[in-house]
C-alpha positions as CSV (number, residue, x, y, z in Angstrom):
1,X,92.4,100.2,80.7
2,X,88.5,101.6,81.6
3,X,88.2,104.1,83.9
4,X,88.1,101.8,86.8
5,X,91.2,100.1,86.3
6,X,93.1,103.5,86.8
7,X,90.9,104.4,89.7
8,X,91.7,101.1,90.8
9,X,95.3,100.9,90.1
10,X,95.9,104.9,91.9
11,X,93.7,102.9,95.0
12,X,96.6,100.3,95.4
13,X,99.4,102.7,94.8
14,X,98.5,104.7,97.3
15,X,98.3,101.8,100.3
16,X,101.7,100.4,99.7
17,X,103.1,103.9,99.3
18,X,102.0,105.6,102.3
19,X,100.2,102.5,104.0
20,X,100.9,101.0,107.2
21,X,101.6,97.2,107.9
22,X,99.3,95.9,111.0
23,X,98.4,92.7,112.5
24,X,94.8,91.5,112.4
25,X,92.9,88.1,113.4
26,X,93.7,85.9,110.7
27,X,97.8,85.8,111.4
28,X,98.4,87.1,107.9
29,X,99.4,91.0,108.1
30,X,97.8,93.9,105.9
31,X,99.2,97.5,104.8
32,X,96.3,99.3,105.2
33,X,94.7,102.9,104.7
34,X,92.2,103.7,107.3
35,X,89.8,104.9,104.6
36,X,89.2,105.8,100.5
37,X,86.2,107.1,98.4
38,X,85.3,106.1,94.8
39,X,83.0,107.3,92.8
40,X,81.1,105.1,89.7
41,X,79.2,107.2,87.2
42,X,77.1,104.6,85.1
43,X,76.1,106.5,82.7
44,X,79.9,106.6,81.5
45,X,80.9,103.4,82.1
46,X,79.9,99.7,83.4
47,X,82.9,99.2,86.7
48,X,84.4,96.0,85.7
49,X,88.5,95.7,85.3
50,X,90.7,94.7,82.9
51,X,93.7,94.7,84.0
52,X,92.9,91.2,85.8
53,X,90.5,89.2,84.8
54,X,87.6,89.2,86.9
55,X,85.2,86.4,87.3
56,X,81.9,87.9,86.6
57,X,79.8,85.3,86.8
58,X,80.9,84.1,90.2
59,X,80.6,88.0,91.5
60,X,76.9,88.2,89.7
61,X,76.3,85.3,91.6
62,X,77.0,86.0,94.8
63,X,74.9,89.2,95.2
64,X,71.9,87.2,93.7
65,X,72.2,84.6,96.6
66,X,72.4,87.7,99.1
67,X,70.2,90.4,97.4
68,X,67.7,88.3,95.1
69,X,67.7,84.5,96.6
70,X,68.3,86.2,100.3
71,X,70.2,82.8,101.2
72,X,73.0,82.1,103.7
73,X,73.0,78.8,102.4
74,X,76.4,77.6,101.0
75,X,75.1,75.1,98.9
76,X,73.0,77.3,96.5
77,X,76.2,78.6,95.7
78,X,77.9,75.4,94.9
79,X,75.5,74.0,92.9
80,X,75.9,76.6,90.7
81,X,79.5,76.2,90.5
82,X,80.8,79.0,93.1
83,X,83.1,78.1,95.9
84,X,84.0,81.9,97.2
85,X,82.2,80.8,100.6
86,X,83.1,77.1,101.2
87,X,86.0,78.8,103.7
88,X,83.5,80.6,105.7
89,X,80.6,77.4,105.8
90,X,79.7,75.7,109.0
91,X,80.2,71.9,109.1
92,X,77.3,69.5,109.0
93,X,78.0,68.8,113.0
94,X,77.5,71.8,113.2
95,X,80.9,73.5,114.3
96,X,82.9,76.1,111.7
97,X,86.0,75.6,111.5
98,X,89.6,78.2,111.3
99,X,92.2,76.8,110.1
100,X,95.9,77.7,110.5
101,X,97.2,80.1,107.2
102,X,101.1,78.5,107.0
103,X,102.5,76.1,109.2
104,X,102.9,71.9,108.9
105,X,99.9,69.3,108.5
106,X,98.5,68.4,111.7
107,X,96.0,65.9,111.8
108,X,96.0,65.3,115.2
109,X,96.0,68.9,116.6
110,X,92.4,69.0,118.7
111,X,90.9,72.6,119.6
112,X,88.3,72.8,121.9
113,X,84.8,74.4,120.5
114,X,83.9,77.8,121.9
115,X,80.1,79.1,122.0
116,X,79.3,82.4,120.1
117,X,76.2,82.6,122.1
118,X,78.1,83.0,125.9
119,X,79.0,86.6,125.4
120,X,76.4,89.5,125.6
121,X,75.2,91.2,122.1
122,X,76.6,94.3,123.5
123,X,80.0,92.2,123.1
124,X,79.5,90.1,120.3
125,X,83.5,89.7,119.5
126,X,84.2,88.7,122.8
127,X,86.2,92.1,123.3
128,X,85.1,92.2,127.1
129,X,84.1,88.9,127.8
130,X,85.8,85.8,127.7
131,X,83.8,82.8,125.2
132,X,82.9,80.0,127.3
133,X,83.5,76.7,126.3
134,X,80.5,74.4,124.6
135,X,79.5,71.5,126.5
136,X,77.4,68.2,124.8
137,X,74.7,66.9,126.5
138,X,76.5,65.1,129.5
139,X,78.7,68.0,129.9
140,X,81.1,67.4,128.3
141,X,83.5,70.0,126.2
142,X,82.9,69.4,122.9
143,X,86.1,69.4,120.5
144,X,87.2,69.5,117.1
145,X,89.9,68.4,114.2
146,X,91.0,69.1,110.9
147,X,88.4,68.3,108.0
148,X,90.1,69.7,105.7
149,X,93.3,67.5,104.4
150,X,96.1,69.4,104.3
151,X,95.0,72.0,106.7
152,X,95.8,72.2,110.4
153,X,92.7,73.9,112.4
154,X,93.2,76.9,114.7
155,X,90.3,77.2,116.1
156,X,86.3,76.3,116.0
157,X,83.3,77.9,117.3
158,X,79.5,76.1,117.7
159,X,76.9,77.3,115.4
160,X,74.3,74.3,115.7
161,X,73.1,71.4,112.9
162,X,70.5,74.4,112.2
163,X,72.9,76.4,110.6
164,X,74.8,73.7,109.0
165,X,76.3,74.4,105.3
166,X,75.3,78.1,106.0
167,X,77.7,80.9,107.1
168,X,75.4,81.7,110.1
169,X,73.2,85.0,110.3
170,X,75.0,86.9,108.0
171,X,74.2,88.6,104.4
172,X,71.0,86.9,102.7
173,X,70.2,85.8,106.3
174,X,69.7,89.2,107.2
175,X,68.0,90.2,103.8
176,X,65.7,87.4,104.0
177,X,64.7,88.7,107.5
178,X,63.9,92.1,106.9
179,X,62.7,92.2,103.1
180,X,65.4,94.3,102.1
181,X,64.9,94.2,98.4
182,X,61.4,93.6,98.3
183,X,60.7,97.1,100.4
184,X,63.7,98.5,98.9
185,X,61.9,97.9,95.2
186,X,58.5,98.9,96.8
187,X,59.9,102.2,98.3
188,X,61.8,103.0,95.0
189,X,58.2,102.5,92.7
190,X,55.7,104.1,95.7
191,X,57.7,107.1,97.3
192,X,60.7,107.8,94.9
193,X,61.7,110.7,97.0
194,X,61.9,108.7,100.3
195,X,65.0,109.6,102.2
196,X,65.1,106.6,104.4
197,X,65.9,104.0,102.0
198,X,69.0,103.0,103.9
199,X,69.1,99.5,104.2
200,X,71.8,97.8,107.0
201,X,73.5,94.2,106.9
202,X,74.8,95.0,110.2
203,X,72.6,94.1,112.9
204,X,73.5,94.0,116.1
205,X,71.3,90.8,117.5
206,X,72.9,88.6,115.3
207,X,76.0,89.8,114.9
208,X,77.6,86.9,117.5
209,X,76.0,84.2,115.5
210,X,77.8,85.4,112.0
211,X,80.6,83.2,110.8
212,X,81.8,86.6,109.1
213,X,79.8,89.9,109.6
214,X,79.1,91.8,106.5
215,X,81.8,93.5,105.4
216,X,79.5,96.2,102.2
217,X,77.2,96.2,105.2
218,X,75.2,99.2,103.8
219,X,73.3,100.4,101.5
220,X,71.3,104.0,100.9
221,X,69.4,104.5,97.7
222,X,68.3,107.7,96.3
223,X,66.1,109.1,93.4
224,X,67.1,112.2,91.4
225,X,66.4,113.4,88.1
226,X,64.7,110.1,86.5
227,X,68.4,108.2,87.8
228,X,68.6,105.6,90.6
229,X,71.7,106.7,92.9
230,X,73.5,104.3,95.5
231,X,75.8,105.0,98.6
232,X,77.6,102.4,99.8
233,X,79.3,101.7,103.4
234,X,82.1,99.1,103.3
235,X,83.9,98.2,107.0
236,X,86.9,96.2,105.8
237,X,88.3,95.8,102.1
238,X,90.3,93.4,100.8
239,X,91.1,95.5,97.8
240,X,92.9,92.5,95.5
241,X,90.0,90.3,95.8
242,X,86.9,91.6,97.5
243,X,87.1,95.3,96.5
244,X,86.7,94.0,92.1
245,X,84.0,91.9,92.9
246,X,81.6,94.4,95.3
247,X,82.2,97.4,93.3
248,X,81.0,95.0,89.9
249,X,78.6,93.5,91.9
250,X,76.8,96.8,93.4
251,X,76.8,98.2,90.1
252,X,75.1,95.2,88.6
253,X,72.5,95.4,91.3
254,X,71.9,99.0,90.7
255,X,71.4,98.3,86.8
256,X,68.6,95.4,87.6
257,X,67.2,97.7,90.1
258,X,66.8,101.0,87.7
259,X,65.4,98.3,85.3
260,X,62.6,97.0,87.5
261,X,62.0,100.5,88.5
262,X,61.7,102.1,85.4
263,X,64.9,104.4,86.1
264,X,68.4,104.7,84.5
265,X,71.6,104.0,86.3
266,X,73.2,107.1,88.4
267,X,75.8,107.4,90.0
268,X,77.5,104.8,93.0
269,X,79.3,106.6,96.2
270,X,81.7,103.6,97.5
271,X,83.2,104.7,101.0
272,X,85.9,102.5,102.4
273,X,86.7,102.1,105.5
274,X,90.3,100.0,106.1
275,X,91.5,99.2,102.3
276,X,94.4,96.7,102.9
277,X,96.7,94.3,101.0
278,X,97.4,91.3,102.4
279,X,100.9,91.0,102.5
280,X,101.0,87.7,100.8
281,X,99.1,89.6,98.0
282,X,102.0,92.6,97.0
283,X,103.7,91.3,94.3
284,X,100.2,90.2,92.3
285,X,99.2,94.0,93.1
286,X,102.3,95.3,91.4
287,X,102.2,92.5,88.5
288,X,98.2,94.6,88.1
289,X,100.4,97.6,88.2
290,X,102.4,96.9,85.9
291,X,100.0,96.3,83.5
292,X,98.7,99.2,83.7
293,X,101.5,101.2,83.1
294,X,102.7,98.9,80.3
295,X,99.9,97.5,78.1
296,X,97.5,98.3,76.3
297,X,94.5,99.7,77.2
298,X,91.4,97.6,76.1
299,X,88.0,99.4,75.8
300,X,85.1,99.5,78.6
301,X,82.6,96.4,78.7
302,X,79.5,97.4,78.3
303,X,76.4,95.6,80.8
304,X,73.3,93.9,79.2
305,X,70.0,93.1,80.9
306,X,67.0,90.9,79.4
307,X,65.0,94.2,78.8
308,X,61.5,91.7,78.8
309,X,62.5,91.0,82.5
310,X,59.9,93.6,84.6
311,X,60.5,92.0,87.9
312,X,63.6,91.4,89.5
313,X,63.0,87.8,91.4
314,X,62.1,87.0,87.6
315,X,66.4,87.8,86.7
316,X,67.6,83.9,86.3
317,X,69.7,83.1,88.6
318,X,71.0,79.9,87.3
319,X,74.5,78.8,86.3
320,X,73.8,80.4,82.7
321,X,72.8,83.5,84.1
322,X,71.3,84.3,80.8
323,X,69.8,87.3,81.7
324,X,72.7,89.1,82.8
325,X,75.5,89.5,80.6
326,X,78.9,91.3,80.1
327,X,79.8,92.2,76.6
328,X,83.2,93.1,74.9
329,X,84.9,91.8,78.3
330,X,88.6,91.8,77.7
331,X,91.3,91.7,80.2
332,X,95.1,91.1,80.3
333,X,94.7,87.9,82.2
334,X,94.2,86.3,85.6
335,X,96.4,86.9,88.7
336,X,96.1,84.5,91.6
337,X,95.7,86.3,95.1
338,X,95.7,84.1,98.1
339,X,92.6,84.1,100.2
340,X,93.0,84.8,104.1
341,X,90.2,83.1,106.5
């Protein structure tokens, strides 16, 4: 095992020893902690586990299309062979779509479309207020049914042909918008010492029109000592599957940013607010555990970077990815976690 693995594996312990099972919107129940701290020093080790095998390329990927691409489109993703969002895209009419976790095939069932926009931004969830109904052009309440085959639908909100394939105003939407990375990078190079280099995925204007709000929704970056340093904010964790691929992910960013910046790689603060298991996800987490305690351990990966790449919109981002590598990746296999929408 690296040193995240048994960070990792002490994480999970923890929440089904002394965690608590709760309810939560998508019918499948967690055991949660209400929070947890990591720390990630990279100058000791690139954060990637082996006791799973985790999908690199996919996670690498995916924080390109938010942090580099600054893209809520779905397809960008696909085209490159990633499918981690196709749950969460809205439908070319339009409407996203939540489909039932268990239950029989229903072809037939019909759910009426509610619209995101008919509560306040002070009530974006609809805590308060009730969501009205979405109406067509002759008044109409507009309805919805299964595309999926297979899956019965639960429920559907209206997003509009405008957001259509995308997963609304959320992540590289909200990037894209305010230039995170570009003034991030220009901050960083111009005023290394800046203490306001936080930058938020959670805005409040457009959290009603996000198909699934951030959930790393910030970031603070700091300069010390010749070393590019990273605190990051996390609202909601699934630790089987999210919590391996943002702390990979973040670390990966940091790397490319310390390159473009001239810096070396710090240190990473990851604070956690809610780490859960689904509970449809235990007895993967204990095969992990397992593991752990029984194998082998193999040794740390180590991260390489194209060292002639100077800017970081110049990284390729393509299906090779062939400026962004991990070498002597080993891991004791892959476990299947189910996904909850």
């Amino acid at each position: 095992m690296a040193l995240w693995d048994k960070e990792y594996l002490k994480l999970c312990k923890k929440i089904l020893d002394e965690g608590k099972e709760v309810e939560n919107r998508t019918g499948i129940n967690t055991i949660k902690i209400p929070a947890y701290d990591l720390e990630f020093d990279l100058s000791k080790e690139f954060p990637i586990l082996t006791t799973k095998q985790l999908f690199y390329r996919q996670a690498v990927t995916e924080m390109l299309w938010i942090w580099q691409k600054c893209s809520n489109d779905v397809r960008w993703l696909q085209d490159r062979n990633v499918h981690i969002w196709d749950k969460w895209m809205v439908d070319e009419d339009g409407i996203y779509r939540i489909y039932e976790p268990y239950g029989e095939y229903n072809p037939d069932k019909e759910v009426e479309v509610v619209d995101p926009l008919s509560v306040p931004v002070d009530d974006p969830f609809g805590e308060f207020h009730e969501f009205k109904l979405k109406k067509d052009e002759n008044g109409n309440v507009l309805k919805a049914k299964s595309l999926i085959p297979g899956k019965t639908i639960k429920a559907a909100k209206w997003y509009g042909k405008d957001y259509a394939h995308t997963i609304g105003t959320a992540y590289g939407f909200i990037t894209d918008r305010y230039q995170h990375t570009k003034n991030l990078i220009n901050t960083i190079k111009s005023n290394p010492t800046d203490r306001r280099m936080v930058k938020s995925l959670w805005q409040d204007e457009f959290l009603r029109t996000a198909v699934l709000p951030s959930c790393v929704w910030s970031t603070e970056w700091d300069v010390t000592d010749g070393k590019l340093n990273l605190l990051l904010h996390q609202r909601s964790c699934d630790v089987p599957l999210g919590l391996p691929f943002n702390v990979t992910q973040y670390a990966t960013l940091l790397y490319m940013i310390a390159q473009v910046t001239g810096l070396k790689p710090g240190i990473i603060k990851h604070s956690i607010k809610d780490a859960h298991i689904y509970v449809n996800q235990i007895d993967g987490i204990k095969e992990q555990i397992r593991r752990g305690e029984e194998l082998e351990d193999l040794p740390a990966p180590e991260l390489w970077l194209n060292p002639d790449v100077k800017d970081f919109y110049d990284f390729d981002n393509s299906k090779d990815l062939k400026d962004i590598k991990v070498l002597k990746y080993k891991h004791h296999g892959k476990i299947n976690f189910p996904i909850a929408q």
